[in-house]
FITILUM-665173 format. One record per residue (C-alpha): residue number from 1; x, y, z; residue in one letter. Coordinates in pm, whole numbers, plus 32768, in hexadecimal, padded with zeros to 4 digits. Layout:
NUM/X/Y/Z/a
...
//
This chain:
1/805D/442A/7689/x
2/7F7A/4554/7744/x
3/7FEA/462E/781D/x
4/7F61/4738/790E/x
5/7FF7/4810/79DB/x
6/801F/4836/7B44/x
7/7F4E/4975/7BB1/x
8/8023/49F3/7CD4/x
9/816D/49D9/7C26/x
10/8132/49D7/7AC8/x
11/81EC/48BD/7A87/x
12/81B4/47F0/797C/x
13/8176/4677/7981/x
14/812F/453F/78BD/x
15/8013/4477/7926/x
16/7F5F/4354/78AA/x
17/7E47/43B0/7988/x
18/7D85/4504/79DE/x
19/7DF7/45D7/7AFF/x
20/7CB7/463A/7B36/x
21/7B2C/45B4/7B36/x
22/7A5B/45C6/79FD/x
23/795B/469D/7A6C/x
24/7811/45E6/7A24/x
25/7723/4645/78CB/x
26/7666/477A/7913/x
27/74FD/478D/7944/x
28/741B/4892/78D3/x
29/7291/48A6/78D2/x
30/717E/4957/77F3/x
31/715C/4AB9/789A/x
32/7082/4B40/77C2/x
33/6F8D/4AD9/76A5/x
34/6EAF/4B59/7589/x
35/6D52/4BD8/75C3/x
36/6CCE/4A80/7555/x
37/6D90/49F3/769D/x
38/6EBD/495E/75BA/x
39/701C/499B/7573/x
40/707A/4914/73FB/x
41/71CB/4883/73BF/x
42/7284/480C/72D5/x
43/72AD/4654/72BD/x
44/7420/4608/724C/x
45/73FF/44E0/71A6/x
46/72C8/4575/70C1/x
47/72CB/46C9/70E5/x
48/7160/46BC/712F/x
49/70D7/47C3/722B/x
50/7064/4727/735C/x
51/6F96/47BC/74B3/x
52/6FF5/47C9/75DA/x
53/6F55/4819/773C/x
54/6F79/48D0/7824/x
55/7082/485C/791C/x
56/70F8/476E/782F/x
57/7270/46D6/78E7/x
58/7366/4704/77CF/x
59/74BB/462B/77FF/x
60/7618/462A/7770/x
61/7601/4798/76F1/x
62/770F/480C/7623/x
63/774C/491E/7535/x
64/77BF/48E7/73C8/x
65/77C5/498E/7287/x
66/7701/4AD4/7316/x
67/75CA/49E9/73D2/x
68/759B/4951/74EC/x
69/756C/47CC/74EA/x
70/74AD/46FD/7600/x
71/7411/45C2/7623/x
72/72B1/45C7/76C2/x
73/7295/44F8/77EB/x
74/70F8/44BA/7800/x
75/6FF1/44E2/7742/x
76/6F7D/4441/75E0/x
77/70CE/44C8/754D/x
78/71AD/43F3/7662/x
79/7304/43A1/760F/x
80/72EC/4486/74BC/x
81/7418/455A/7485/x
82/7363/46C6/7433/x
83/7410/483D/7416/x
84/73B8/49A9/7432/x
85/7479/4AE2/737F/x
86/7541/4B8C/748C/x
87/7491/4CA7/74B1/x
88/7328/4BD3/74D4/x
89/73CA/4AD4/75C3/x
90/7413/4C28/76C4/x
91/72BD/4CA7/76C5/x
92/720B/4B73/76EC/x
93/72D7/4A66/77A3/x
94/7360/4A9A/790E/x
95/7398/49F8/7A4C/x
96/7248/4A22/7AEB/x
97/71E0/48C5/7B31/x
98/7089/480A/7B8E/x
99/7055/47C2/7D02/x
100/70B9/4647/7D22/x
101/6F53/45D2/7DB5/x
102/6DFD/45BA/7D2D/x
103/6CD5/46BE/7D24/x
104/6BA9/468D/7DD1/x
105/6A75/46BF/7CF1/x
106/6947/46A7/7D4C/x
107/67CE/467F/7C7C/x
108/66A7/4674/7D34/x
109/6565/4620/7CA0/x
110/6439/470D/7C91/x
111/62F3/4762/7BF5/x
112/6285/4698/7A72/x
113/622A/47F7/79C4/x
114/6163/47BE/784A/x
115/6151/4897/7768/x
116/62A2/4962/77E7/x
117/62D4/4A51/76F4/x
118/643E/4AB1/7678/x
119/647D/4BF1/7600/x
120/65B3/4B77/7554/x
121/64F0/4A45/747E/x
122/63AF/4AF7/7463/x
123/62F2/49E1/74C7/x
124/625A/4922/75D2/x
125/62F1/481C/7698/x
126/62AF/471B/77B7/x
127/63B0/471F/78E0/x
128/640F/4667/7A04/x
129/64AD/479B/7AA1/x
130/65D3/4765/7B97/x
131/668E/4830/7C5D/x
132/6830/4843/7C63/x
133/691F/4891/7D49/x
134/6AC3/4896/7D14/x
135/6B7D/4991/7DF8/x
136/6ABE/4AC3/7E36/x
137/69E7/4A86/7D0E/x
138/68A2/4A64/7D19/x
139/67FF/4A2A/7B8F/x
140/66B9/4999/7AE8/x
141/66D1/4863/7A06/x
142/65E9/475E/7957/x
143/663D/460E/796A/x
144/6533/4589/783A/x
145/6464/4652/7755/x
146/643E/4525/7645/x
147/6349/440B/76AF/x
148/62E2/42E8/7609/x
149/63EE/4279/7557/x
150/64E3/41DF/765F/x
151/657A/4318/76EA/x
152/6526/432F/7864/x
153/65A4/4407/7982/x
154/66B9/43AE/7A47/x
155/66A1/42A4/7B7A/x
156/66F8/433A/7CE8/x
157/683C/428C/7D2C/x
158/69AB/430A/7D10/x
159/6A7D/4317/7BE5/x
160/6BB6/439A/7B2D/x
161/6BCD/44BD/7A6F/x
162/6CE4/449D/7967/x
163/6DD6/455B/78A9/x
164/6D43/4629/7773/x
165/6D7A/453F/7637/x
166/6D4B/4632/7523/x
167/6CB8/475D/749E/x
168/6B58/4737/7478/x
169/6AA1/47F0/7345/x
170/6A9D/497B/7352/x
171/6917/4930/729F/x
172/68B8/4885/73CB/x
173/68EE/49B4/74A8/x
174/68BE/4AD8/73E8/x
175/6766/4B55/7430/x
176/67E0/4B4C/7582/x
177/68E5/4C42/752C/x
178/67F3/4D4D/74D5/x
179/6744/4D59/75E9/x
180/685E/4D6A/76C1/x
181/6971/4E09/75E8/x
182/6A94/4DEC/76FA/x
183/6A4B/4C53/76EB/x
184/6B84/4BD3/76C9/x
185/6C53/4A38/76D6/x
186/6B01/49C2/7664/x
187/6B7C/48C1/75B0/x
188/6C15/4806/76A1/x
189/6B44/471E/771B/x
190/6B86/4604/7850/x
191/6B7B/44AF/7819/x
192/6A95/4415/7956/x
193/6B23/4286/796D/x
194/69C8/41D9/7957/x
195/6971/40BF/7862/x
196/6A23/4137/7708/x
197/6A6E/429F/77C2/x
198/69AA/4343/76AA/x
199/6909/4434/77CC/x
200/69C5/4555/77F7/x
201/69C5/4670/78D6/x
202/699A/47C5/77D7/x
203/6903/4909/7795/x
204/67D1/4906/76E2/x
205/6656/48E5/770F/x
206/65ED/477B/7644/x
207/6680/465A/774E/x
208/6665/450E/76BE/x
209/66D1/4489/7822/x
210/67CC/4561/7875/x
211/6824/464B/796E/x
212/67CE/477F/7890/x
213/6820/48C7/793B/x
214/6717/49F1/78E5/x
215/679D/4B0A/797D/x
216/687C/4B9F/7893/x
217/6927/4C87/7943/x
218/69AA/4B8C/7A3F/x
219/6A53/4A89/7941/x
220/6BB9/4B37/7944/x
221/6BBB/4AFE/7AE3/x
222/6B35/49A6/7AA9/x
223/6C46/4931/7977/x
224/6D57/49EB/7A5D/x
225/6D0B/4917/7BB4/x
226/6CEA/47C0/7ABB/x
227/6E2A/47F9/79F5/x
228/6EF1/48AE/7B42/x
229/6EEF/4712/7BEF/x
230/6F5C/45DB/7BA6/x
231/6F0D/449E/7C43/x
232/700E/43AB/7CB8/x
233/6FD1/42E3/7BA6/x
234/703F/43BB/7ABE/x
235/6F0E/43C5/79D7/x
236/6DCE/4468/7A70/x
237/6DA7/45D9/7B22/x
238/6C9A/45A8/7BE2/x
239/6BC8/44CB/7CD7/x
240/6A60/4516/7C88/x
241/6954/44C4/7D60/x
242/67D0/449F/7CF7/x
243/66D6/44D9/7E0B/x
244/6568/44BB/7E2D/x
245/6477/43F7/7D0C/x
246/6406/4498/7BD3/x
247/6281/44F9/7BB9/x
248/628E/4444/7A4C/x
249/6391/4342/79F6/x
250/6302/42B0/78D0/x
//
C-alpha cells in the first residue's frame, strides 16, 4: 500500500490515494534552431533524426537515461515520441511560446518585370513583382517567374499560411547564400492552403506561384513573425491577404 507523509507534522500515513495533485506533463517549446531554421531530434521508435521548427509545442517531457524525451504536439512529426541529449535539450528548447493568434501577411501585386536579372542564378527572369508586408517588415517578392507551363501567380483573395512541413533542399537555396552570406532558416518554407498547397511562401528568386521573398536580408524577420503565431486551429501561422491584380497572370 503507498504512503506519503503529512508535510506539517511529518507523520507518516498509508493511503490508497495521493495526498496531493499530479502536477500536469510539462510543456516545453523549440527556443532555438540551426542556421537552416531546424532543430534535429532524435525519433524513439527508429532512431531516425527528425526536424523540427521553430516554436515547435513539445508535451509530456521527461528526463531518462541522460536525455530529455517529448512528444511533439504539431507539425508533420505529431504524436511522435522524439528526444534530445541533456545538454542540447537546454540550449535549444525553453518556455518561450508562439502568440496564440494568427499573423497578418500581406502581398500586394505590382509591376510584370522581363528579363529581371538575378545575380544569384545568373540569368534572366520574368516577374510579377509583389510587395509584402508582416509586422514592421516591409520586403520584395515574386509571385511567378515560370510561364507557360501551368504555374500562374497567385489570385487576390485570403488564405492560410501553414506550418513548415519539412526541410526543403540546401541546393535549392544555395546561390542565395552567397550573395547574402548571413541568409539563414532558408529552408523552411510555408505551406500556402490553395489547391494541393504546393505554393509556398520562401526565400529565393524562381516563384513557380509562390510567395517568393527576394530580399534576403529580411527572411530571418519574416520566418520569425510566421513561426512566432499560431492560429486557433492549430495548424497555420498566418492569415495572408493578396491585394490588387497581377500585370501578367498567364
Amino acid at each position: 500500500m503507498p504512503s506519503a507523509r503529512i508535510p506539517a507534522t511529518g507523520e507518516v500515513i498509508q493511503t490508497t490515494q495521493p495526498t496531493r495533485s499530479t502536477p500536469a506533463p510539462a510543456v516545453l517549446y523549440v527556443n532555438k534552431v540551426a542556421s537552416d531554421g531546424w532543430l534535429q531530434a532524435r525519433a524513439e521508435d527508429s532512431g531516425e533524426r527528425l526536424s523540427l521548427f521553430k516554436y515547435t509545442r513539445l508535451t509530456n517531457v521527461q528526463t531518462r537515461g541522460g536525455r530529455i524525451y517529448f512528444k511533439a504536439a504539431e507539425g508533420v512529426h505529431q504524436g511522435r515520441t522524439l528526444s534530445l541529449a541533456q545538454a542540447n535539450a537546454q540550449e535549444y528548447l525553453g518556455n518561450r511560446a508562439p502568440t496564440a493568434k494568427a499573423a497578418q501577411l500581406t502581398v500586394t501585386y505590382g509591376k510584370y518585370e522581363s528579363g529581371w536579372y538575378s545575380e544569384a542564378r545568373g540569368d534572366k527572369l520574368d516577374q510579377q513583382l509583389a510587395t509584402l508586408e508582416i509586422d514592421a517588415v516591409v520586403a520584395a517578392v515574386t509571385m511567378n517567374s515560370v510561364w507557360g507551363t501551368g504555374f500562374t501567380p497567385l489570385p487576390p483573395g485570403q488564405y492560410k499560411v501553414l506550418l513548415p512541413d519539412v526541410p526543403h533542399g540546401a541546393n535549392m537555396t544555395r546561390p542565395y547564400r552567397r550573395v547574402e552570406p548571413a541568409l539563414v532558416f532558408d529552408q523552411v518554407w510555408f505551406p500556402i492552403q490553395h489547391g494541393d498547397n504546393s505554393r509556398y511562401v520562401h526565400i529565393g528568386n524562381l516563384s513557380d506561384g509562390c510567395v517568393t521573398v527576394m530580399d534576403f536580408a529580411k527572411w530571418p524577420a519574416i520566418h520569425e513573425a510566421l513561426l512566432s503565431h499560431r492560429s486557433p486551429d492549430g495548424k497555420s501561422v498566418a492569415q495572408l491577404t493578396v491585394k490588387g491584380k497581377p500585370q501578367r497572370e498567364r
